[in-house]
N, C-alpha and C positions, 0 to 999 in steps of 0.2 A: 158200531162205528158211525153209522148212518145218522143215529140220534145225536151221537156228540158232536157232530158238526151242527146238525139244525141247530142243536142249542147252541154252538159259538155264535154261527151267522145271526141267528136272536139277538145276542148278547150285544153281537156289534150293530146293528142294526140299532139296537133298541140304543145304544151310546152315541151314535151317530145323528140318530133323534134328538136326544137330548142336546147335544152339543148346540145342532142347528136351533134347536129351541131359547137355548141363550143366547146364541148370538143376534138371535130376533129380538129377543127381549132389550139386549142391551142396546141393540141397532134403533129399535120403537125409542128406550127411553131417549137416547141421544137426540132424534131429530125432533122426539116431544121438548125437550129441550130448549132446542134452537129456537124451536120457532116460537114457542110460551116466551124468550129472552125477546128476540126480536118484536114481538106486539108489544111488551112490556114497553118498551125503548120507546115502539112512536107513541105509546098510551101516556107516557112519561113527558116527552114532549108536546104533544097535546094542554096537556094538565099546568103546566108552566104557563100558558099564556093569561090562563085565568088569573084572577086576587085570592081565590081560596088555599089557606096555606096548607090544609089538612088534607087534600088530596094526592099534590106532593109527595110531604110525608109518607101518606100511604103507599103508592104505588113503587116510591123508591125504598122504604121498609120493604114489601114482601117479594122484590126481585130475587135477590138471593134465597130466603127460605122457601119461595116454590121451586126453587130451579133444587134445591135440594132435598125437597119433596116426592118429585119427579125419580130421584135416584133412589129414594126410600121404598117408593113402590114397585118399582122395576128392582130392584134388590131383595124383595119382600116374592116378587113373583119368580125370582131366581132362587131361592129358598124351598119353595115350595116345589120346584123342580125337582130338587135334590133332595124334598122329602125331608128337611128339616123340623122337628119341631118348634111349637110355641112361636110359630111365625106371625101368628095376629097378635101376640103381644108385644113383638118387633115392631110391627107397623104400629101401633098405637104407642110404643112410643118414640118410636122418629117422628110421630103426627107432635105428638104434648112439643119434641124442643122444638120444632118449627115453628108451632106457633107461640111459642116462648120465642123466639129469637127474633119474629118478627115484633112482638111486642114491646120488648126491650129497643128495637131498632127504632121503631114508629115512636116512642116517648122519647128516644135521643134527639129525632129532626124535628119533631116537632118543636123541643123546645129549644133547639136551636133556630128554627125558624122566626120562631116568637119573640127573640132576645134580637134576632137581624131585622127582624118588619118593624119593632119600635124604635133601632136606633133609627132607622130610613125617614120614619114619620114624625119623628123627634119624640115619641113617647117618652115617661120614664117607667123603669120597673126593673123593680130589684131582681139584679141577676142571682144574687146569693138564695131568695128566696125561690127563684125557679129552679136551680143546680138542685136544692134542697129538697124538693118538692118530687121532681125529676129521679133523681135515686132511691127516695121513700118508693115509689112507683114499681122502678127497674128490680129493685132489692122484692115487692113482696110478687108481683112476675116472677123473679126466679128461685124463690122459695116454695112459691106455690106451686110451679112446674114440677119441683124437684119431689115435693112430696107425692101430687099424682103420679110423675111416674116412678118413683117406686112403688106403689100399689099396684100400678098397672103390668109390673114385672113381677107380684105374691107377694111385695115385703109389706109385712105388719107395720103400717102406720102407727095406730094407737100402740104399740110398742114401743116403738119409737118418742112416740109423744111420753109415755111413760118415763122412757129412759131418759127425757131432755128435764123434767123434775128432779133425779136423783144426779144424774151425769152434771146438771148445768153450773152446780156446787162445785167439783171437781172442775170441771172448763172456766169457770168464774174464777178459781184462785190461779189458774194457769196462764189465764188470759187476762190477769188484771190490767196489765197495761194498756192492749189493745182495746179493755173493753174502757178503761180508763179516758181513753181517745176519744172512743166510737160518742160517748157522752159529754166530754168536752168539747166534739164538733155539733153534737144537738146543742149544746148550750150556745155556740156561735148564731146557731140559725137560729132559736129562738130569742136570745137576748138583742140579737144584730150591731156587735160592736164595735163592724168593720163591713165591709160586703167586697165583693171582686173590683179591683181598680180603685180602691183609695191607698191613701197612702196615709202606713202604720208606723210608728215607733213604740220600745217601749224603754223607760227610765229605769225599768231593773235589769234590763238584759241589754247586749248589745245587738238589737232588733232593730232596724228601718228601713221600709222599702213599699214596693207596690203592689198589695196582695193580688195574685193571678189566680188562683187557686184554692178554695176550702173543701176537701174533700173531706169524710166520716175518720180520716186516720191523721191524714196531715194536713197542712194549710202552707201552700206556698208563696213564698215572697220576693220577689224580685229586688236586689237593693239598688242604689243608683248607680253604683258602676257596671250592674247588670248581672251581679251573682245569684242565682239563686238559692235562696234558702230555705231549707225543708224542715219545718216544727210542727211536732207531733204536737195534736191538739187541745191534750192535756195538760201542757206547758201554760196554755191562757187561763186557767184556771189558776193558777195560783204567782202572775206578775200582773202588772198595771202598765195598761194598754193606750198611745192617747193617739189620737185619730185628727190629724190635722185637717185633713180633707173635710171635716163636718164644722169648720169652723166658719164664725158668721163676717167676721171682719179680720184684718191685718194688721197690727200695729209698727207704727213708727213712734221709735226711743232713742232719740240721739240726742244728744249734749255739744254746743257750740261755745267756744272760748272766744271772747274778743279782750282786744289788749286796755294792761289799766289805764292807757294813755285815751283809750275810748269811752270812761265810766261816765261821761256828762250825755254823750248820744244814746247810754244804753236801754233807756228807758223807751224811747222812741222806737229802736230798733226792736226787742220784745213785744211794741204796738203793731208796729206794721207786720212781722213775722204773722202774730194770731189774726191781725185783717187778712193776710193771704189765705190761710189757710181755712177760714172761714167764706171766700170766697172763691177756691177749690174746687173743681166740680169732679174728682176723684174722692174728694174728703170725705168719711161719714161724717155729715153736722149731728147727727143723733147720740153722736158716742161721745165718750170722755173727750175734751180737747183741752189742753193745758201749754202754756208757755209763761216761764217765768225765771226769772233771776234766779242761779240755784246757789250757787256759794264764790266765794274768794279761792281760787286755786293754785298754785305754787305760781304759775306763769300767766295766767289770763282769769278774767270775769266766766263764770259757766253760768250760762241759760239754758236751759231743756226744754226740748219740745216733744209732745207726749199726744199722739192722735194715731185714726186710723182709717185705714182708706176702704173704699167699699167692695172694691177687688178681693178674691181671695186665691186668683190664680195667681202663684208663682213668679212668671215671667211679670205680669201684668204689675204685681206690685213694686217690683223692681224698678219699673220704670219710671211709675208714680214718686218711689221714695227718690230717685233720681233728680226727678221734675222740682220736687218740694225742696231738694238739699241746694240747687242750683238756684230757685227763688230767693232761698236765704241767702246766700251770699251776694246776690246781686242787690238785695235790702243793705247788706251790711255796707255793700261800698256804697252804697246810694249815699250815707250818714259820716261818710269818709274816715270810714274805720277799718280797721284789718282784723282778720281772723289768728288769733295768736297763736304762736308756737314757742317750745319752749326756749326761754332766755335765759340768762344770769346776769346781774345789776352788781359792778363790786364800788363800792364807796368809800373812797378815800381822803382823810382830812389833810388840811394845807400844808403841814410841814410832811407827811408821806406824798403830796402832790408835787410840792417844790421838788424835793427829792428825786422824785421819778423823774422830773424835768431836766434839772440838772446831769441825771445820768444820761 
């Protein structure tokens, strides 16, 4: 009877132990914790005062992954309490995604760092090319993690590698469309025939708007009443794409009627029009400029004027073609002419005149 209690009081004893043992451990991790966050914090704000953008980045990438570090090993030493095995291949790989996660973390700020410092400094530099670049990056990070740590946990890698030969045929016809994408968004980024923030249409589809987004599946577009539109990016491969944004000038096509009671000033007024517009300082003088008598129209003389201005913002050419349509009419009345609208002329001979008179 004597033994079977020393052995309970053991038992409890020895559980009692234990217990207080983890609650150290977890009480250690916690305030390791705290106070690894809080240096982080003033280390973080330190580091902002400088110009170095990669420090930053850095410090603010491995806050979270140490702080979940921290829990990996004090859960790793809770493991071993309890006599678990295979606990070092636990830890090795909670080590592999931390330092996956902080790497993937550190190439997101970075390059969003790098896209914010050149707008600041008026750089230019293709965001489509860094987004691009950026996920090449993140993508082989977390491929690479994944395949160490499966090894790091007994799975046969080169089996696996084996299996992605015979398998990838089977995934390749299941995944055609996906994979169909995944290639038509390489072909965006290497071709470039559009990048983030221009603005796209296309004449096959009914597509236009303001690409915010080309990711490897989709490419998002903003239209102008602010819908988003989500095209899977193998759509671009097979319509035609036209890209107003890369355009080098603006043109103005408008067509002016003056009345035939004007055909003796028209000459003049065709002269002075292409003198304005040649002395324009919105005008491209370098491009096409044309102004000329075009034809005899049911109700008035048509002359065209045919140029372009060196703006190619939106708002900005509006304004211009405003300026220039307000020029011409004040030429027109300058020649005491009017801008015609449509008439009808009926002509009656003398005995349907008298006629009319009489009634």
């Amino acid at each position: 009877m004597l033994e079977w209690y020393n052995a309970q009081v053991q038992t409890y004893a020895g559980d009692y132990a234990g217990a207080v043992n983890i609650f150290a451990i977890v009480f250690l991790t916690l305030l390791i914790n705290l106070i690894l966050r809080k240096v982080l914090i003033v280390i973080e704000k330190k580091m902002r005062i400088t110009n170095t953008l990669w420090d930053d980045a850095l410090i603010y990438s491995i806050r979270t992954p140490l702080s979940i570090f921290v829990w990996v090993i004090g859960a790793t030493y809770v493991l071993m309490l309890l006599e678990i095995q295979n606990v070092s291949a636990f830890r090795e790989l909670g080590l592999i995604i931390v330092i996956a996660l902080a790497l993937v973390r550190f190439i997101k700020q970075v390059e969003i760092r790098i896209v914010r410092n050149s707008e600041k400094v008026g750089e230019v530099i293709d965001r489509t090319t860094a987004d691009a670049i950026a996920q090449l990056l993140r993508l082989s990070v977390i491929i690479t993690a994944t395949l160490v740590g499966l090894q790091s946990i007994g799975v046969n890698i080169s089996a696996i590698l084996a299996f992605g030969g015979i398998g990838g045929i089977a995934i390749g016809f299941a995944a055609k469309d996906l994979l169909a994408n995944f290639f038509g968004g390489l072909m965006i980024y290497l071709d470039r025939p559009f990048a983030v923030g221009d603005w796209v249409r296309s004449p096959d589809r009914n597509i236009e708007g303001t690409v915010e987004k080309i990711g490897w599946r989709l490419t998002i577009i903003r239209t102008f009443d602010k819908r988003p539109l989500y095209i899977p990016n193998s759509v671009f491969a097979t319509i035609s794409v036209e890209n107003p944004s890369r355009m080098s000038h603006r043109r103005i096509y408008e067509t002016i009627g003056v009345r035939y009671d004007d055909v003796n000033s028209l000459p003049a007024i065709v002269d002075d029009v292409k003198s304005m517009l040649q002395s324009h300082t919105d005008i491209a003088q370098d491009q096409t400029m044309i102004v000329n008598f075009n034809s005899f129209a049911a109700s008035s003389l048509d002359f065209f004027v045919y140029t372009f201005t060196k703006t190619t913002n939106w708002i900005e050419y509006h304004k211009v073609k405003q300026d220039v349509l307000f020029r011409i009419n004040e030429i027109i009345e300058k020649h005491d002419a009017e801008i015609a609208f449509p008439t009808s002329t009926i002509h009656l001979s003398e005995t349907e005149l008298l006629e009319q008179t009489h009634k």
